[in-house]
N, C-alpha and C positions, 0 to 999 in steps of 0.2 A: 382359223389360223392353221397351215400347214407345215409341218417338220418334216425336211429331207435330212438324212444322212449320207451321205456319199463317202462309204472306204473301200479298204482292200482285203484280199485277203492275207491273214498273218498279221495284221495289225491292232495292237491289244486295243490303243485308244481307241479302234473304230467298234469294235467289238464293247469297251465301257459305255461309252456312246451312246451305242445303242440299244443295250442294257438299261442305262439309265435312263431312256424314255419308256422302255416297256415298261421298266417298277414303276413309275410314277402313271403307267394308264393312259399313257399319249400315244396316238397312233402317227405313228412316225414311219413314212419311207424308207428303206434303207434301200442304194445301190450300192452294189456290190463292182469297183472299178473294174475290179480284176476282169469280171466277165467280159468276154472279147465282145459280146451282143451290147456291152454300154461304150464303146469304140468312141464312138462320137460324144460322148457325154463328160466323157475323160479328155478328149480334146478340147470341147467348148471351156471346161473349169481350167484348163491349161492358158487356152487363151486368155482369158480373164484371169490369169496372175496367179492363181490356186495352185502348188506342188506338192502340198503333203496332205494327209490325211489323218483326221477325217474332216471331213470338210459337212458344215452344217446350215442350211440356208432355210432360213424363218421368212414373213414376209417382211419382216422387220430387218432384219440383216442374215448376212452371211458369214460367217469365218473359217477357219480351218485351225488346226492344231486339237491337243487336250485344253479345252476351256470350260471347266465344272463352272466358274460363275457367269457363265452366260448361257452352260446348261439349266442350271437353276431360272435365270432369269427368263429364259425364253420357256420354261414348264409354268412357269406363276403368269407370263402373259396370256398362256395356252388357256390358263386354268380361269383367272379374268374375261378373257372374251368367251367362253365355254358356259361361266355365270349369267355373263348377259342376255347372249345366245337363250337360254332358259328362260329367264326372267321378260324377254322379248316373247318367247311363244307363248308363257305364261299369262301375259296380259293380254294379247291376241284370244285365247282361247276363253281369258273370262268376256273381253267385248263380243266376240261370237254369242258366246252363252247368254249374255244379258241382251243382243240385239234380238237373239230367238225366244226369250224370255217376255221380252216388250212386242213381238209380235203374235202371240199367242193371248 
């Protein structure tokens, strides 16, 4: 699962934001509007109904404004599929082991 942040500069919630993903360990995108090289990026979230910031888009959804509970909620999805994620190569790697095991 992947976290964007999209703020500005001078804007404290973009700056909690994104705060808030680094303490909790999530590697989260941040753009920065302000920079003139995201021009177009600031446009496209324009066109799509987005005017304040900061603006947060999960694969799950998107929103914009200060919203701690869907910060929170999209860190425990992160953290869920993160689990799995593990627990998938964890099994892969014991079938590996036991197929090289039964051909030996």
């Amino acid at each position: 699962m992947s976290i964007t942040v999209y703020g500005q500069d001078d804007c404290s919630y973009c700056e909690e934001t994104r705060k808030y993903y680094e303490r909790q360990g999530i590697p989260a995108e941040y753009v920065n509007l302000s920079n003139p090289a995201n021009a177009k990026v600031l446009e496209k979230l324009r066109e799509e109904g987005y005017s304040s910031t900061p603006i947060v888009r999960t694969q799950n959804q998107t929103w914009q404004g200060r919203r701690p509970d869907l910060m929170v909620k999209s860190a425990m999805e992160y953290r869920q599929e993160e689990q799995q994620r593990q627990q998938l190569q964890e099994q892969q790697l014991a079938r590996q082991a036991s197929q090289q095991h039964a051909t030996h």
